[in-house]
N, C-alpha and C positions, 0 to 999 in steps of 0.2 A: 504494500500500500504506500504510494506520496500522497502527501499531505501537503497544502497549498493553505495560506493565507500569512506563512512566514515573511518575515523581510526577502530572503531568498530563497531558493530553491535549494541551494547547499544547506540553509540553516533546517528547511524543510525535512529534508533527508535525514539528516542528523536526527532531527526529534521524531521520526520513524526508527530510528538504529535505538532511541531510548524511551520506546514505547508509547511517546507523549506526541501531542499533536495540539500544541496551544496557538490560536492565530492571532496573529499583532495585529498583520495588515494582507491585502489579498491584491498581489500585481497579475496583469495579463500575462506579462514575458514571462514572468515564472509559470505559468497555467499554460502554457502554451510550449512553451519549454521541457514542462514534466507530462505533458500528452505524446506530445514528438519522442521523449524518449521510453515511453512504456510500450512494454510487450503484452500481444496477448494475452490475456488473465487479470491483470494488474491493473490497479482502481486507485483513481488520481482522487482525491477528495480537495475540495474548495471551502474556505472559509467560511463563513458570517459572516457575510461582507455580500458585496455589487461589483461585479466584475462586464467590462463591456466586452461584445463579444466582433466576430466568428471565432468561436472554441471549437478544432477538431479532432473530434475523437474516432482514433486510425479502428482498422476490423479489430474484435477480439476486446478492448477495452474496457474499463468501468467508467465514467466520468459521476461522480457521487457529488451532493450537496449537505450540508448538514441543517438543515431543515430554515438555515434566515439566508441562504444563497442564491442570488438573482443574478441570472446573466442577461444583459441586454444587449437586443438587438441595437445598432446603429442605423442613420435613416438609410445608408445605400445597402444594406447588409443583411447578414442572417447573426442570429443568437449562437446556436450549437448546430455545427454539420456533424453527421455522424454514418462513418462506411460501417455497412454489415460485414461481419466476419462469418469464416464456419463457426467458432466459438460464439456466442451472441457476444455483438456491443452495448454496452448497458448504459443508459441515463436515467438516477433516480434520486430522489430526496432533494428537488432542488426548484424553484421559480424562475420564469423567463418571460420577460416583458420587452414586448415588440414595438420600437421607435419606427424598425426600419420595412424590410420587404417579407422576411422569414423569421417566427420564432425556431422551430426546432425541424432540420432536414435530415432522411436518413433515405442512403439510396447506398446503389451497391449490391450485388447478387446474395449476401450471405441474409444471417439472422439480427434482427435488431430487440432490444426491449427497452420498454419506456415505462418505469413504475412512479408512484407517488407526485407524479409533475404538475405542476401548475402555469398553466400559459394567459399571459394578460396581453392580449395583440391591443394596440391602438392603431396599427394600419398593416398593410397586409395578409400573409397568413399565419396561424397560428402553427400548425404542424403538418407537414408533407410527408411523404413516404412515396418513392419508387424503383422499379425495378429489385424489391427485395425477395428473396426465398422466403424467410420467416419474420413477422411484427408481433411482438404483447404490445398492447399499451393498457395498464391496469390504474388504476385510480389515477386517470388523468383530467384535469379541468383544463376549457378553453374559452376567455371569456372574451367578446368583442365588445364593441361601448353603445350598440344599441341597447335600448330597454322599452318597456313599455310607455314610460312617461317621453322618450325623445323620439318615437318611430314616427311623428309625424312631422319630424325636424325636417326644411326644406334643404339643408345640408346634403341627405342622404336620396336625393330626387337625381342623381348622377354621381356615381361613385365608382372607385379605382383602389386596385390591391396598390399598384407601382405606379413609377412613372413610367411614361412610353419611351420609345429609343427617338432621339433627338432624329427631325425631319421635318422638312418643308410642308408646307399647309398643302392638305392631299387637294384641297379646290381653292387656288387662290381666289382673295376676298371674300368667302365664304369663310373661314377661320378666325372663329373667341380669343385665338393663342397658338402658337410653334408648338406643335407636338413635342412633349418632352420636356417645356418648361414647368418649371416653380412659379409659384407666386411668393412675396415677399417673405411671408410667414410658413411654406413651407404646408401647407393644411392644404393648397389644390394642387392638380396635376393637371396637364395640357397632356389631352388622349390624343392617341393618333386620329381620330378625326378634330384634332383643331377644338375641341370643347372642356371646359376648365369641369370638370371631375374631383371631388371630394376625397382627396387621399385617406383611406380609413382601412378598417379592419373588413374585409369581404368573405374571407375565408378560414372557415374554422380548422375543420381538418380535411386534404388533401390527400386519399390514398389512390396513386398510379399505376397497374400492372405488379400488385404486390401476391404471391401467390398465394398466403396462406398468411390471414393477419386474425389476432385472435385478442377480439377489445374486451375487457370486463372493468363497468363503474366509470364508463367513458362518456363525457357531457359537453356539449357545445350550445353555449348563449352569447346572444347578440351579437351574431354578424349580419354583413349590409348586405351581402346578394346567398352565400348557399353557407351552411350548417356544414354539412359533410360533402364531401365529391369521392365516389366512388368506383374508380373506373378500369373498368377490368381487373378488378380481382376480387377476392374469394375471402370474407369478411364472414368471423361470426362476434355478435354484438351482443354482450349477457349485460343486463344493469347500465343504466346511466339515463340520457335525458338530450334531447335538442330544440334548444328553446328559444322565442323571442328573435327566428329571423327575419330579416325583410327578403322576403324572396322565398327560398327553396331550403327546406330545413335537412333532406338529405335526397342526393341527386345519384341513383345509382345506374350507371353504363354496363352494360353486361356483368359479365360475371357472375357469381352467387352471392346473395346477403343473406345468412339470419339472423333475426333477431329477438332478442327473449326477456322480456321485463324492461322494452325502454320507451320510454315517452316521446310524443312527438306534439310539440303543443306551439299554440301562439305563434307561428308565421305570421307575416301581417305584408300590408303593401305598401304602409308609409304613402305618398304623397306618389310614386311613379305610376301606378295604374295596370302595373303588369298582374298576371296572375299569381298567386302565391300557393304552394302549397307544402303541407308538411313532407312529402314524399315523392318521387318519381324514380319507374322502375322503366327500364326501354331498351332496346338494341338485343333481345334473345336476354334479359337476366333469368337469373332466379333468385325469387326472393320467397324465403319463410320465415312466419312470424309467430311468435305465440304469446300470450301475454302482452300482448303491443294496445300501447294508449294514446288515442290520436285526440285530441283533446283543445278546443277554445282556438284554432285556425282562425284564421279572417277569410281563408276561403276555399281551397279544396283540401281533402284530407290525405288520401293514396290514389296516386291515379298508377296505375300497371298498364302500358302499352307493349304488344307484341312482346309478351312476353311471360315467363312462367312462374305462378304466385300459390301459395299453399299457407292461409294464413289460421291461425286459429285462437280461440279464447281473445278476440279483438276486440277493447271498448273504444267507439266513438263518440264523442259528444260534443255539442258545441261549434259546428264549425260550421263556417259561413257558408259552404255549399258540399258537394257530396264529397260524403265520407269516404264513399269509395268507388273507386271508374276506374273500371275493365275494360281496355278497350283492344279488340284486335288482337285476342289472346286466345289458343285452343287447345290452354289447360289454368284453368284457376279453382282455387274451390278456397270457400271461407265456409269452417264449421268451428264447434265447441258451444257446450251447453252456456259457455260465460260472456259469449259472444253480445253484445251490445251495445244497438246505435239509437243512441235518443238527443233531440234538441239539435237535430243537422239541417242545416235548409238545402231546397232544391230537391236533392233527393239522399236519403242516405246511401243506397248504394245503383251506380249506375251498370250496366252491364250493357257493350254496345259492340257490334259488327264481330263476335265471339262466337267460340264453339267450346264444347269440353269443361263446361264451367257449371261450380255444382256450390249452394247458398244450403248450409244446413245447419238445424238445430239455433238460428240466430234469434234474438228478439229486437224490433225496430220498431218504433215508437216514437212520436211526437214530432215528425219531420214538418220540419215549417217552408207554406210555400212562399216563394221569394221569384223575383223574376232576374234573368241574369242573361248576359249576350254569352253565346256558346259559339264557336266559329265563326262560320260564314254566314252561319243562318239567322242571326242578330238574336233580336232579347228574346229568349220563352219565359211565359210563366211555370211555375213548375213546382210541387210537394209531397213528392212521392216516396212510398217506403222503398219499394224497389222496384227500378224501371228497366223495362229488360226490349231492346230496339234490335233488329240488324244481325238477328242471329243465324251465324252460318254452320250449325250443326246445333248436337243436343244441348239444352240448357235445365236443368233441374234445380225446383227450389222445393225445399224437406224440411218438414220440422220449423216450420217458422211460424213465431206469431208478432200481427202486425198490431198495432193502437194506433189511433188515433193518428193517424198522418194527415195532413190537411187538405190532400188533395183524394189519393187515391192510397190503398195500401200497396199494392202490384199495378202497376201497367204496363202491357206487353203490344210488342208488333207482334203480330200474323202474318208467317211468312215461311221464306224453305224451312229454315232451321226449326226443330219442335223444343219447343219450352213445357216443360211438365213438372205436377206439383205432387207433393204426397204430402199428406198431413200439416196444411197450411192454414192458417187460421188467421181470418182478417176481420177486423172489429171497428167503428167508428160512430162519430155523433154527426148531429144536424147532418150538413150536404157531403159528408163524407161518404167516398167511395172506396168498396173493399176492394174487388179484382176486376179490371176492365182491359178488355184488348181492342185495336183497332189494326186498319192495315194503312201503309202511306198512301197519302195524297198531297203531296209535295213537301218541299223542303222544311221538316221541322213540323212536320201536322200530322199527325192517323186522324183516321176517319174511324168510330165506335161499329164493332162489329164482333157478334156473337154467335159463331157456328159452335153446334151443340158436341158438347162436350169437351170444349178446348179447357174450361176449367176445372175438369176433375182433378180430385183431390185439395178443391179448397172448400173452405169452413166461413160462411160468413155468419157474423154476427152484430147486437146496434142495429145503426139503420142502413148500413151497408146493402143488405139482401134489397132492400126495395128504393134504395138510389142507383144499385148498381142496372137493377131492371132496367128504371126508368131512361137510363142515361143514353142518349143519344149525341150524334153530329160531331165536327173534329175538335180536335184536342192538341195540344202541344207537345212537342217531343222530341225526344233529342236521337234528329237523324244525322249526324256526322261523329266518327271517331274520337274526338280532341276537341274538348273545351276550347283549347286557343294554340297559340304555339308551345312548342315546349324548348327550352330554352338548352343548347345545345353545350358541354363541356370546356370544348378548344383545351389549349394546350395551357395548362392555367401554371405548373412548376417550372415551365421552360420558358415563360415570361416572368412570373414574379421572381425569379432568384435563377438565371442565365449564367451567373458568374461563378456556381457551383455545381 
């Protein structure tokens, strides 16, 4: 073991030769000094102190904090780089607060582990990870500086991890600013499109082509566009929480995710107007979940496109539009007896242009209707427990019982694909409707239609049975894939931190 926060590194050494490790004072040369010279195994500890960084910790290493040790990042810079070894390199017991572009980078083919850390980004990212063989990160905090009280800051209405690489205005006279500059104080950036950009915290954690990364008691609050980015790799997520982003609380690109006891709460959209949602899964992923809490969103919950989802014991609540949208997927299934979506508007769950998709054992209740623009088809109204459109193979819904949803409890297109129900019970008051089907008649509209027998296996009850009779003429509904755009990755660690 070295021991850092002596006057020197010789004196260092010495009170490692006499068992003792008392810190006067904590230099870089020194930390930087006794990383360069440790061999795999071998664990540099840091003061009690603040040390500014790039600290790199070679494969194999320990870099240890002793619980009041904060390394900072500089504004062009990163905190801690760290290469994977075959031995894991280890960063733990230590705080790292981001001035600059990266709190904590670890790339490199080998294994990495991250215990006990605490990351405070003011701008940039808080923690990356690529091309590694193995990741822990176990009781890691990531905190960025939105919160509830500031998300409607006009601050955060155009926002930037980095500055851009110095370049002429892409249209001249068209251009705020030279791509790449400062402003006086350091707080904007000039984007490569020529627009003064809010240099902040954007990104919590960054994991790129990592093969096998294994998070437990892992949390990301307040950053200004995504929570997590997870892209191309094979993630499993036990405990922790992603909370309070503006934008997309976790963005996952292929790969696998599971995840088991972690919250997804509070995205929001701040002042820019994009969609927000706590989750997106796309490109061929797979994601399963169990115990997952999607919670108080401003506006979608899980959206899964093209792609393969097995979630279970799911609570949603609260969230400004559906809890959950299937789209263009020909295998999902949400079951578990714990399963529960109450207080979601729009619809809590949507299920659209899918096959192979099985809704069991859930209860879905109190879905409030809200009118909202959904692609191209502009605003529908819409409050449905669960709305099932566009289906290109089998769809099954079991075991579910519906309350009080304010439009409809089921609405279904009639069409190729068959939607079939076992033991489905749907309940409501006044002008609520329990199960209603129609077929399209243009963009965003069925038309009410009842050939005998499409709804066996459901249970109405309330006033369901004799609104659903009556109910005639078209209806709103959501005939396209995708809410809106979905917002695409790009190469987010080979811009923010180039120089590493």
């Amino acid at each position: 073991m070295i021991c850092l926060g002596m006057r020197n590194l010789a004196l260092a050494i010495a009170a490692v030769g006499l068992g003792a490790c008392t810190s006067e004072l904590c230099d870089r040369a020194d930390a930087e000094a006794a990383l360069l010279a440790a061999a795999p195994g071998e664990t540099v500890v840091l003061g009690d102190c603040e040390l500014e960084g790039p600290l790199r910790v070679p494969p194999g290493v320990t870099l240890a904090g002793t619980g009041g040790t904060v390394v900072v990042a500089p504004r062009e810079s990163g905190a801690i780089v760290a290469i994977g070894g075959g031995a894991p390199t280890v960063i733990r017991d230590l705080r790292v607060r981001v001035d600059g572009r990266i709190g904590v980078l670890l790339r490199g083919g080998g294994a990495v582990e991250v215990r006990r850390v605490a990351v405070e980004a003011r701008r940039g990212i808080a923690l990356g990870a690529a091309e590694l063989a193995s990741l822990i990160l176990e009781d890691v905090t990531l905190a960025g500086p939105v919160t509830g009280d500031n998300a409607e800051d006009a601050r955060w209405v155009r926002v930037a991890p980095a500055p851009a690489d110095p370049a002429p205005c892409p249209t001249p006279g068209a251009c705020d600013c030279e791509p790449g500059a400062l402003d006086a104080d350091a707080e904007r950036v000039c984007t490569a499109e020529g627009r003064w950009a809010t240099w902040t915290a954007t990104f919590g954690l960054v994991l790129s082509r990592v093969a096998r990364a294994e998070l437990t008691g892992v949390s990301a609050r307040g950053f200004a566009a995504w929570g997590a980015l997870l892209d191309e790799s094979v993630v499993t997520w036990r405990g922790g929480a992603v909370t309070d982003t503006l934008g997309v609380g976790v963005r996952q690109v292929g790969g696998a995710l599971s995840l088991a006891g972690v919250a997804l709460e509070t995205t929001r959209a701040g002042l820019r107007g994009d969609r927000p949602y706590a989750l997106i899964a796309t490109d061929g992923a797979r994601l399963d979940a169990a115990g997952l809490a999607v919670r108080d969103n401003e506006r979608y919950g899980l959206l899964v496109h093209e792609s393969v989802a097995h979630l279970t014991d799911v609570t949603a609540s609260g969230n400004g539009d559906a809890a959950l949208w299937i789209s263009e997927c020909d295998e999902a299934v949400l079951d578990g007896a714990a399963s529960r979506f109450s207080d979601n508007g729009f619809a809590a769950i949507v299920v659209v242009g899918s096959s192979g998709v099985r809704v069991e054992g859930a209860t879905v209740e109190g879905t409030r209707e809200v009118e909202r623009a959904v692609g191209a088809i502009g605003l529908l109204r819409v409050g449905d427990g669960v709305h099932v459109t566009g289906a290109r193979g089998p769809i099954r819904l079991a075991g579910l019982r519906l309350t009080d949803n304010a439009r409809a409890g089921v609405t279904v297109e009639l069409g190729a694909g068959a939607v079939t129900f076992e033991g489905v019970t749907v309940s409501g008051t006044g002008a609520q409707l329990g199960a209603v089907a129609g077929r399209a008649s243009g963009a965003g509209r069925l038309t009410a239609e009842s050939p005998p027998g499409w709804d066996a296996g459901i249970a109405r009850e309330g006033a369901t049975s004799a609104n659903d009779l009556a109910f005639t003429g078209a209806f709103a509904a959501v005939t396209e894939a995708l809410p809106g755009l979905v917002p695409p990755p790009g190469n987010v660690l080979g811009v923010v931190a180039p120089m590493f």
